[in-house]
C-alpha positions as CSV (number, residue, x, y, z in Angstrom):
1,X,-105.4,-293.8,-67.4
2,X,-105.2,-295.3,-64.1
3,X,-105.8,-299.1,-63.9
4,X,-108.3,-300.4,-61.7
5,X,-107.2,-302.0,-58.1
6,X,-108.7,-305.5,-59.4
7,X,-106.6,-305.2,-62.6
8,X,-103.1,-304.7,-61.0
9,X,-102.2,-308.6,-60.6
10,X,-98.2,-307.8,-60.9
11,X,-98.8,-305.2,-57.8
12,X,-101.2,-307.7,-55.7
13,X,-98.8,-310.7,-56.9
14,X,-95.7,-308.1,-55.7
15,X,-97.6,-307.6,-52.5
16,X,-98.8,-310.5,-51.3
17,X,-95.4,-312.6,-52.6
18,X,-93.4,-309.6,-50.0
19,X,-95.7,-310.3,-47.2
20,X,-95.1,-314.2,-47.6
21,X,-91.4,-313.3,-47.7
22,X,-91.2,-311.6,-44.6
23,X,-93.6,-314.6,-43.1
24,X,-91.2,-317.2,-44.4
25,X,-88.2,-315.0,-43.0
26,X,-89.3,-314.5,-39.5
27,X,-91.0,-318.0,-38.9
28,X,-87.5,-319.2,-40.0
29,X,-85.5,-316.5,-38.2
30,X,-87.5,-317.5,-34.5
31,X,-87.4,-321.7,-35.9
32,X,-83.0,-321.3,-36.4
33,X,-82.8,-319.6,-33.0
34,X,-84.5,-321.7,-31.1
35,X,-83.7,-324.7,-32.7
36,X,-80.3,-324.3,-33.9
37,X,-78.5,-321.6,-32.2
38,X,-79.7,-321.9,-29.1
39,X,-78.7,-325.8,-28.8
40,X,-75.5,-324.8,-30.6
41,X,-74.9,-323.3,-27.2
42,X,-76.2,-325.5,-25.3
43,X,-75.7,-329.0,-25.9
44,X,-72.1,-329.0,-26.1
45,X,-72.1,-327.8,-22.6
46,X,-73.8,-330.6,-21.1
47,X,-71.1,-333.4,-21.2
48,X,-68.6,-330.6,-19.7
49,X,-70.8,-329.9,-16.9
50,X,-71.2,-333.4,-15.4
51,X,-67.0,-333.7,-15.9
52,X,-66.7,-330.8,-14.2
53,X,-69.1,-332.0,-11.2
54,X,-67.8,-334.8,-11.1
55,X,-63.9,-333.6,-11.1
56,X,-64.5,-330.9,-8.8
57,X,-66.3,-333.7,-6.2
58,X,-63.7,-336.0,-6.7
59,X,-61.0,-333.4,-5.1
60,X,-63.0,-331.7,-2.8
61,X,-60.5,-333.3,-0.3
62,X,-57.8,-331.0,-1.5
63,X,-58.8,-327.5,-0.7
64,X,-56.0,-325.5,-2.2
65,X,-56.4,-327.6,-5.1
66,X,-60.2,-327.0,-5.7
67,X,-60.0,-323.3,-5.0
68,X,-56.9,-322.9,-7.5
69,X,-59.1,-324.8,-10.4
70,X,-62.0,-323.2,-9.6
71,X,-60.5,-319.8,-9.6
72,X,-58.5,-320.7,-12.8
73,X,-62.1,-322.2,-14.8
74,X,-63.3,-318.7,-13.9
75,X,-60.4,-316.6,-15.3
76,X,-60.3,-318.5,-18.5
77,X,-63.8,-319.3,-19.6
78,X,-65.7,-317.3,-17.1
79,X,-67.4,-320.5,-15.9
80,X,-68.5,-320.6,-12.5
81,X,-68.7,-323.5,-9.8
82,X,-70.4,-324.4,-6.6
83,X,-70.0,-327.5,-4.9
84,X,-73.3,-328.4,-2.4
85,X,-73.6,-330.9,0.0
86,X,-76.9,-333.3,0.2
87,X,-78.4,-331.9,3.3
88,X,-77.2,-328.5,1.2
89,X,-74.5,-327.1,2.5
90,X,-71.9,-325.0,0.3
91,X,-68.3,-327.0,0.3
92,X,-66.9,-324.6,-2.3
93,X,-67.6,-322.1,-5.0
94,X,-66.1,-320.1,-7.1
95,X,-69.3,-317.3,-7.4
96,X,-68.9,-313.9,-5.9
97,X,-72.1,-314.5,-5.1
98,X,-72.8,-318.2,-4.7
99,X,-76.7,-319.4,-5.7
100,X,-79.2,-320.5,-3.0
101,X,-79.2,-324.6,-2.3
102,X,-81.9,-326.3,-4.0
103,X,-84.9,-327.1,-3.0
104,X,-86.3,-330.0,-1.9
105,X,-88.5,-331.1,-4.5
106,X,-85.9,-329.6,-6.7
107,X,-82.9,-331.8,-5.5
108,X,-85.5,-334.7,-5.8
109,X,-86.1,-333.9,-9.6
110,X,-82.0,-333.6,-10.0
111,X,-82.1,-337.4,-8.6
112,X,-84.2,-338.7,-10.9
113,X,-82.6,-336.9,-14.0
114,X,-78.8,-336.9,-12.6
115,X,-78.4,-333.7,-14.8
116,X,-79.9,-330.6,-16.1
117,X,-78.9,-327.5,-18.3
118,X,-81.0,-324.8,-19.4
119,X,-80.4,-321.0,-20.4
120,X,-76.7,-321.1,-19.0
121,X,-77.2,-322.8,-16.0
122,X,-76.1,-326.9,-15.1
123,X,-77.0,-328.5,-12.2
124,X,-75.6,-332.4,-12.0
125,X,-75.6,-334.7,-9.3
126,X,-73.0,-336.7,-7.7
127,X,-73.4,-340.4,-6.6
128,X,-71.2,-343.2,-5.4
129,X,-71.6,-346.9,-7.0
130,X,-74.7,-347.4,-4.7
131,X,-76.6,-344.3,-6.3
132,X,-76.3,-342.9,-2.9
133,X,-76.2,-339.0,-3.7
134,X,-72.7,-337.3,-1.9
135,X,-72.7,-334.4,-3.5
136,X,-74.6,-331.8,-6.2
137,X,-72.6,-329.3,-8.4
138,X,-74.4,-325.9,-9.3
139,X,-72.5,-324.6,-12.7
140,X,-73.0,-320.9,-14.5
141,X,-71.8,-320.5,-18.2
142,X,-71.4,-317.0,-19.0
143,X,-74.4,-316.0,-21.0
144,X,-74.7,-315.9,-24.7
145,X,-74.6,-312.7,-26.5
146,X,-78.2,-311.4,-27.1
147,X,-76.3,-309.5,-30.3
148,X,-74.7,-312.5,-31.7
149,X,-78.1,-314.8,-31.2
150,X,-80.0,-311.7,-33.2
151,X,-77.1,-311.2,-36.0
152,X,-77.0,-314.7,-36.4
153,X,-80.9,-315.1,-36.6
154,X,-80.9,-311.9,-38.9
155,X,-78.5,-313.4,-41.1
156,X,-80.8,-316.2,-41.3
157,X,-83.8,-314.1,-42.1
158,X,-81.5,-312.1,-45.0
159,X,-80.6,-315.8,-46.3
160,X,-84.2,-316.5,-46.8
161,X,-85.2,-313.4,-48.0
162,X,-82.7,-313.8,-51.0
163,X,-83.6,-317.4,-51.8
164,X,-86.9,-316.4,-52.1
165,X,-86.5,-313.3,-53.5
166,X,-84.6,-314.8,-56.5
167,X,-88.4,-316.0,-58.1
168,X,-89.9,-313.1,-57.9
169,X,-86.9,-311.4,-59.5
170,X,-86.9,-314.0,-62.5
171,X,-90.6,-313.4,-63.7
172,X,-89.9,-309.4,-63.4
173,X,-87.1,-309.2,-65.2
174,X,-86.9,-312.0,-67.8
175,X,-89.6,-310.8,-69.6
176,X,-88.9,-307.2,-69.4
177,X,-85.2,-307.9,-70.3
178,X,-86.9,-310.2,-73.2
179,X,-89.4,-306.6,-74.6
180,X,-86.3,-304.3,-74.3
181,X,-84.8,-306.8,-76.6
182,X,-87.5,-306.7,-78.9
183,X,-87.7,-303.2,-78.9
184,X,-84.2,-302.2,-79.5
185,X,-84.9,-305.1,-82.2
186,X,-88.1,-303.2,-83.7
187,X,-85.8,-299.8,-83.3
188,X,-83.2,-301.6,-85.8
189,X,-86.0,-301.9,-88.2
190,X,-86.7,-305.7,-88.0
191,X,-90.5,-305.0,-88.1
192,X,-91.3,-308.7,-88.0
193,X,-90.3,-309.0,-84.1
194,X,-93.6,-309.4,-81.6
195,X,-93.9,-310.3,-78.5
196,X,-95.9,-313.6,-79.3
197,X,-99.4,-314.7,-77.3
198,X,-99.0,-314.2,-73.4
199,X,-100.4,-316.2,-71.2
200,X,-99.8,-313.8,-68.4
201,X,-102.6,-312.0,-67.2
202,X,-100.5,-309.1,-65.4
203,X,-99.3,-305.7,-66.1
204,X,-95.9,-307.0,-67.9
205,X,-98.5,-309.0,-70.3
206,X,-100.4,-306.3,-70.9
207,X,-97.1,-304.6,-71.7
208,X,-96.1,-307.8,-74.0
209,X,-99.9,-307.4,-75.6
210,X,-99.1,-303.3,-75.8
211,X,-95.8,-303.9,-77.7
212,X,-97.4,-306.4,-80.4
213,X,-100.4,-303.8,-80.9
214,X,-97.8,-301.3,-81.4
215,X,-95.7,-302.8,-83.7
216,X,-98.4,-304.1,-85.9
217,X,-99.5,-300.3,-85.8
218,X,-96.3,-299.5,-86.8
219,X,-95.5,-302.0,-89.5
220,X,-98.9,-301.1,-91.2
221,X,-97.9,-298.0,-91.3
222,X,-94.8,-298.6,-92.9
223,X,-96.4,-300.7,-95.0
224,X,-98.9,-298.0,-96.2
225,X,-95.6,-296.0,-96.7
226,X,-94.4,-298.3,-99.3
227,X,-97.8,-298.8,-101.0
228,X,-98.4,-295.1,-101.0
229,X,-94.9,-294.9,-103.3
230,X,-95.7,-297.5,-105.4
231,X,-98.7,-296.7,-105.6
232,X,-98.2,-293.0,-106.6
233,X,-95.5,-294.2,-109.4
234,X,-97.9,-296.3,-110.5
235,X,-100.5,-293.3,-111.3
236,X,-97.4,-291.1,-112.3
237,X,-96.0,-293.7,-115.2
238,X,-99.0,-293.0,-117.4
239,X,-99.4,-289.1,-117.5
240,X,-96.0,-288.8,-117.6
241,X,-95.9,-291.4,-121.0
242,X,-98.8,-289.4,-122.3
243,X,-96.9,-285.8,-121.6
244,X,-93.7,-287.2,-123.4
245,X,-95.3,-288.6,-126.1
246,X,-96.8,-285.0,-126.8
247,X,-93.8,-283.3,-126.6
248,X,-92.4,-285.5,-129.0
249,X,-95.2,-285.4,-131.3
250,X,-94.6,-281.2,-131.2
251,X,-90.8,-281.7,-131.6
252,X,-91.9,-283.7,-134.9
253,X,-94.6,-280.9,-135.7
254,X,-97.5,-283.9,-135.9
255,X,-99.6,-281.1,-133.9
256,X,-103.0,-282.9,-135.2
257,X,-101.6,-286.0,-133.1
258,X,-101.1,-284.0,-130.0
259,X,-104.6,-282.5,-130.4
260,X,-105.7,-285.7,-129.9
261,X,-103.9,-286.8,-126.5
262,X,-104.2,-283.3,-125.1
263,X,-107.8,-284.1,-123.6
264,X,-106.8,-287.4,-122.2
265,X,-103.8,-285.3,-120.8
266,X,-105.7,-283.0,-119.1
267,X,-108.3,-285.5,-117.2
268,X,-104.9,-287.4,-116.2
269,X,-103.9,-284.3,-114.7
270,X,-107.3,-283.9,-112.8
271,X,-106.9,-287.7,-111.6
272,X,-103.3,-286.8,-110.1
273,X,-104.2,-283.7,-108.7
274,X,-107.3,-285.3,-106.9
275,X,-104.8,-288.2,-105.9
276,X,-102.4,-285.2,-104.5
277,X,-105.1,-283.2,-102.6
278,X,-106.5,-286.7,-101.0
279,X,-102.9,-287.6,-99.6
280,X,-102.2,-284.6,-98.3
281,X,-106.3,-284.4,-96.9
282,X,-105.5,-287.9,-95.5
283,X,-102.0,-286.9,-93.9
284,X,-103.2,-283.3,-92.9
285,X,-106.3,-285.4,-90.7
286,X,-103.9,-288.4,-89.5
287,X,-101.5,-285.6,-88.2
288,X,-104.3,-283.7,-86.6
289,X,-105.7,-286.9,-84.6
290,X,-102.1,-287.8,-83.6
291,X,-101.0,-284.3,-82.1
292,X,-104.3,-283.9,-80.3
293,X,-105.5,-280.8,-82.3
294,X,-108.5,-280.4,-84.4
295,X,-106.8,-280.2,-87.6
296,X,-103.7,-278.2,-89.7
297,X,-104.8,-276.3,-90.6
298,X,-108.4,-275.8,-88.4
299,X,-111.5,-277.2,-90.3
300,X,-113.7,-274.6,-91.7
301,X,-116.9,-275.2,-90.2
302,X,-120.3,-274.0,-91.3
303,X,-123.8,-274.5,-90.0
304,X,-125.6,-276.0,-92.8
305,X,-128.9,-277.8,-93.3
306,X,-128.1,-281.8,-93.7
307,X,-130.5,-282.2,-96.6
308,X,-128.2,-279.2,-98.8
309,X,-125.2,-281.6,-97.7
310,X,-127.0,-284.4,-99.7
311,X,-129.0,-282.8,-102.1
312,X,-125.1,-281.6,-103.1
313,X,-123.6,-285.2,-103.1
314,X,-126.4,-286.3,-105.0
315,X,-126.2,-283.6,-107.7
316,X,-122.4,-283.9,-108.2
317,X,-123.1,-288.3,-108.7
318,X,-125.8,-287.6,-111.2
319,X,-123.5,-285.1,-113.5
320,X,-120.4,-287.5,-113.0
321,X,-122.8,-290.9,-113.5
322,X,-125.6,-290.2,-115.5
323,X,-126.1,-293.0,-116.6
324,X,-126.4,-295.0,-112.7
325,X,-129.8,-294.8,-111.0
326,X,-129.4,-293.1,-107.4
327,X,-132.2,-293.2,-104.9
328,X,-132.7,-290.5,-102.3
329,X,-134.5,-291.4,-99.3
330,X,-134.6,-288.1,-97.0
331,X,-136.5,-285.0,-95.9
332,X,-135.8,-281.3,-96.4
333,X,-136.3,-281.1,-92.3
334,X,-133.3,-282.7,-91.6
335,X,-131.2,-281.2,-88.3
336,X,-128.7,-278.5,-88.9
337,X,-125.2,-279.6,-89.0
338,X,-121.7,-277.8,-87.8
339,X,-119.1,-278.8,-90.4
340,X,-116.7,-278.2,-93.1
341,X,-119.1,-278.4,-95.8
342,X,-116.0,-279.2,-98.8
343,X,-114.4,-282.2,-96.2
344,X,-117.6,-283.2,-95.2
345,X,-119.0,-283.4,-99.3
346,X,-116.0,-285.2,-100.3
347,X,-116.4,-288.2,-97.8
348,X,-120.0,-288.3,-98.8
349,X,-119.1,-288.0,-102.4
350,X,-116.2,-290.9,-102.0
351,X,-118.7,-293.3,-100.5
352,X,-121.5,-293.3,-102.8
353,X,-118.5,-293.5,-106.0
354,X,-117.3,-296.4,-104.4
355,X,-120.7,-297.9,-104.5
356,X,-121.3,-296.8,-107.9
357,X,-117.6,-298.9,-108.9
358,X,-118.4,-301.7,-107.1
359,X,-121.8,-302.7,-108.0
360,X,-123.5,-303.4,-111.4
361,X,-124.6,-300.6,-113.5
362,X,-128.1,-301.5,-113.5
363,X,-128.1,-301.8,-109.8
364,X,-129.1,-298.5,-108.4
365,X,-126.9,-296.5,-105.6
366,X,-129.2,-295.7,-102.1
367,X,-128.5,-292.5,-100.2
368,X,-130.2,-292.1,-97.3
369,X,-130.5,-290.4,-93.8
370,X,-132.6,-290.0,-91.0
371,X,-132.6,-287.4,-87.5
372,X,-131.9,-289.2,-84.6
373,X,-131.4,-288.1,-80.8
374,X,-127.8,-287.0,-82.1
375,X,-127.5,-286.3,-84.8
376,X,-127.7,-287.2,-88.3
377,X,-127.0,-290.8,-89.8
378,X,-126.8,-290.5,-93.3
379,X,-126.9,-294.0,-95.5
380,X,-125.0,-295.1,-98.6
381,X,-125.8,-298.5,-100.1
382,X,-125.1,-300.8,-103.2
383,X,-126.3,-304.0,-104.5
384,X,-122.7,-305.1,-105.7
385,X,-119.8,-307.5,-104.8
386,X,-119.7,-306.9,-101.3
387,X,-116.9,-307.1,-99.0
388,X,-114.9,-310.1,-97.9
389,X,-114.3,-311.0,-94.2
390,X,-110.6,-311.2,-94.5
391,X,-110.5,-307.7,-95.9
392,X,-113.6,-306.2,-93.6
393,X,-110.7,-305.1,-90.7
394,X,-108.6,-303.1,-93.3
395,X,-110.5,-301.2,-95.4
396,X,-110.4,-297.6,-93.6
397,X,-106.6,-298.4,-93.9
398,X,-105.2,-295.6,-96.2
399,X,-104.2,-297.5,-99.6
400,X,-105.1,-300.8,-98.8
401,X,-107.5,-302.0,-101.8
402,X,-109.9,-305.0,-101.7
403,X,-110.0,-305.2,-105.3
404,X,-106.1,-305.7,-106.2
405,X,-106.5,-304.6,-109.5
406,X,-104.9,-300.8,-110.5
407,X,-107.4,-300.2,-113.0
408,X,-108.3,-296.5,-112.3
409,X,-112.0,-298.0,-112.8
410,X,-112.4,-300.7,-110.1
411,X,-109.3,-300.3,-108.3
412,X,-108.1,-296.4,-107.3
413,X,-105.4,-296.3,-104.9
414,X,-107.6,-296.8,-101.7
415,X,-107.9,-294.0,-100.3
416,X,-111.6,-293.1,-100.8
417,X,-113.2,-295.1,-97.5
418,X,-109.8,-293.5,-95.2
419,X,-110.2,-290.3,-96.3
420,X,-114.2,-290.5,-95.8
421,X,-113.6,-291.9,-92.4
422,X,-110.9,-289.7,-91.0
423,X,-113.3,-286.7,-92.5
424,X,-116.1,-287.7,-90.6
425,X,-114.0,-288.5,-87.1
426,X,-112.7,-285.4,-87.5
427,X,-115.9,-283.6,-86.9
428,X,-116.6,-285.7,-84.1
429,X,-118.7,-288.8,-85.8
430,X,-118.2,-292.3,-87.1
431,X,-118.6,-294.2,-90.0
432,X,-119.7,-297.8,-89.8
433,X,-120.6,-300.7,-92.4
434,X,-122.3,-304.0,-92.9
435,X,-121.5,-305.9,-96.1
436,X,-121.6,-309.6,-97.2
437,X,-120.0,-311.2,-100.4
438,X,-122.2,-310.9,-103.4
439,X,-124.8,-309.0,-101.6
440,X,-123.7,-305.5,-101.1
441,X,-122.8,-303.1,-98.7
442,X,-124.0,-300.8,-96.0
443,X,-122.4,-297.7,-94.9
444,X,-123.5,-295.5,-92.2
445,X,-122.1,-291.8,-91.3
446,X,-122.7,-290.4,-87.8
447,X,-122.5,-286.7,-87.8
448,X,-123.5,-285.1,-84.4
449,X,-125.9,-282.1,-84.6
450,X,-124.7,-278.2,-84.5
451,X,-124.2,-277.2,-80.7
């Protein structure tokens, strides 16, 4: 499912953290080349400038002289000189094409400065002790390289870029380098690993939050694995005792003996049979709900009248209990229902014997139901020991037991309230419950009406 715009923090944190990069790079990109750079290029020039002015002005007597420096000063650092005189006439220059004299009010700014150097150029003023101005010197640099100002400005940019880029990196990968860790961990079978409470709010918490659901899936799971074994040993060992003892009883010929343990035989025989066909009920739904289909095999559904759906339960918990007091309270006009009649009997039929267990046997058992806009919500109640809050979360879990006891009378192997809940979400409905220690409990089955 696609994740709302508001919910993707790591995207608009990625975003907006980019954009403040490339701000950062530029603005210190432009600040390094005009501030830097550019005076790199400058500045050192200045002091050069005035000693040339000054050198060339000093042996502007010697023509040959001047024109051989000059010309030399050209062919070696492409520098280029012309000498001016105040009124601003050219003495000597070394330009193929010598610049304009200044100005007026530009020699009159020269005065008061004595020199000036800006994007190349260098104009410097020559004076005797007095300050009486004798000369002015007009000086070209060769130009600096437009590509070596922008590669050095670029490398700036990079530089910045990879500074800050180095954060953003960190809080990405540290934690996804710390879950693949985990995983491969949880992969290993260390069950115990999680992920631990996240104070991030992003997508890579959600991820962290994701793995610790997971796992805790998972470990229950595995957990349920291990109780289902010992759970099914458990209800093997006493059969199995019984069955031996028989057959050593007929290898002794004591056949009155085995007369008498062949009854309890048999009903521990039903009990493991029931026990097989509600694991297999349990893992057939589990599978179904996991792969997406509607079960394996399909469920057998009928359109059926709701009150025969009861009236059945009911008549099945009188015959098994005669001796508890149930209480019906529904009509015959109750809506028509699509379902697997057998599935949908035995989640009905698990319910009210749990409330039958766990309650008093002079406390009656309340079944229940009523139309609504949706269906049908049919209601089992007890007046016994109610459920605990620690336990409340777990007790659709498959084997997971309240009561820890293994007495086949209070105890069973949990799997009553799973299978009765994976029953009635596999026809599309729900199963919810209210219960308080010492007070009872409340179950209610959703079961949507026939389409």
């Amino acid at each position: 499912m696609n994740q709302p715009l508001g919910k993707r923090r790591l995207l608009w944190r990625v975003y907006l953290y980019g954009v403040l990069m490339l701000l950062l790079s530029a603005s210190a990109s432009v600040a390094v080349g005009h501030y830097v750079l550019q005076p790199a290029y400058e500045v050192p020039a200045r002091p050069s400038t005035t000693w040339i002015a000054w050198h060339i002005a000093a042996i502007q007597h010697e023509p040959e002289r001047v024109r051989a420096e000059l010309a030399d000063l050209r062919q070696r650092v492409g520098i280029e000189v012309s000498l001016f005189e105040p009124a601003g006439r050219l003495v000597v220059s070394s330009a193929s094409n010598p610049p304009p004299a200044l100005t007026k009010p530009a020699l009159e700014k020269l005065l008061r400065g004595g020199t000036a150097f800006q994007n190349g150029r260098g104009r410097v003023a020559v004076q005797d002790a007095t300050g009486r101005l004798t000369n002015y010197v007009l000086i070209r640099y060769p130009e600096a390289s437009p590509f070596g100002l922008a590669l050095g400005q670029f490398a700036v940019a990079l530089l910045v870029l990879t500074l800050l880029a180095i954060p953003l990196a960190r809080s990405i990968a540290l934690p996804v380098e710390r879950l693949a860790r985990l995983t491969r961990a949880f992969g290993r079978g260390n069950f115990a690993v999680r992920a631990g409470p996240q104070r991030r709010r992003d997508e890579i918490g959600d991820l962290a939050r994701a793995f610790d659901e997971m796992a805790d899936r998972l470990a229950a799971l595995r957990r349920a694995e291990l109780e289902l074994l010992a759970n099914v040993s458990h209800e093997l060992r006493t059969p199995l005792s019984r069955i031996r003892l028989a057959l050593e009883l007929v290898r002794d010929g004591d056949t009155e003996r085995v007369s008498e343990h062949l009854d309890d035989i048999g009903e521990e025989l039903l009990e493991l049979e029931q026990l097989i066909d509600d694991v297999m009920t349990t893992t057939r739904l589990d599978l179904a709900q996991t792969s997406g289909q509607e079960g394996l095999p399909p469920l057998h559904r009928e359109r059926i009248p709701g009150y025969h759906v009861l009236e059945a339960s009911a008549s099945r918990f009188r015959k098994k209990h005669p001796e508890r007091e149930l209480r019906c309270a529904y009509r015959e006009d109750l809506p028509e229902l699509c379902v697997d009649p057998v599935l949908v009997r035995r989640a009905l039929d698990n319910l009210i014997d749990n409330a039958a267990k766990f309650s008093e046997a002079d406390t009656p058992v309340e079944l229940g139901a009523a139309p609504t806009s949706s269906g049908l919500d049919i209601t089992v109640a007890d007046r016994g020991m109610g459920i605990g809050d620690e336990d409340k979360p777990r007790i659709f879990e498959p084997f997971y037991r309240a009561d820890k006891s293994r007495a086949r009378a209070t105890g069973g192997v949990g799997l009553g309230l799973a299978l009765a809940k994976r029953i009635v979400e596999a026809h599309g409905g729900s199963v919810d419950f209210t219960s308080e220690r010492g007070t009872g409990s409340r179950f209610v089955v959703r079961l949507p009406r026939s389409g």
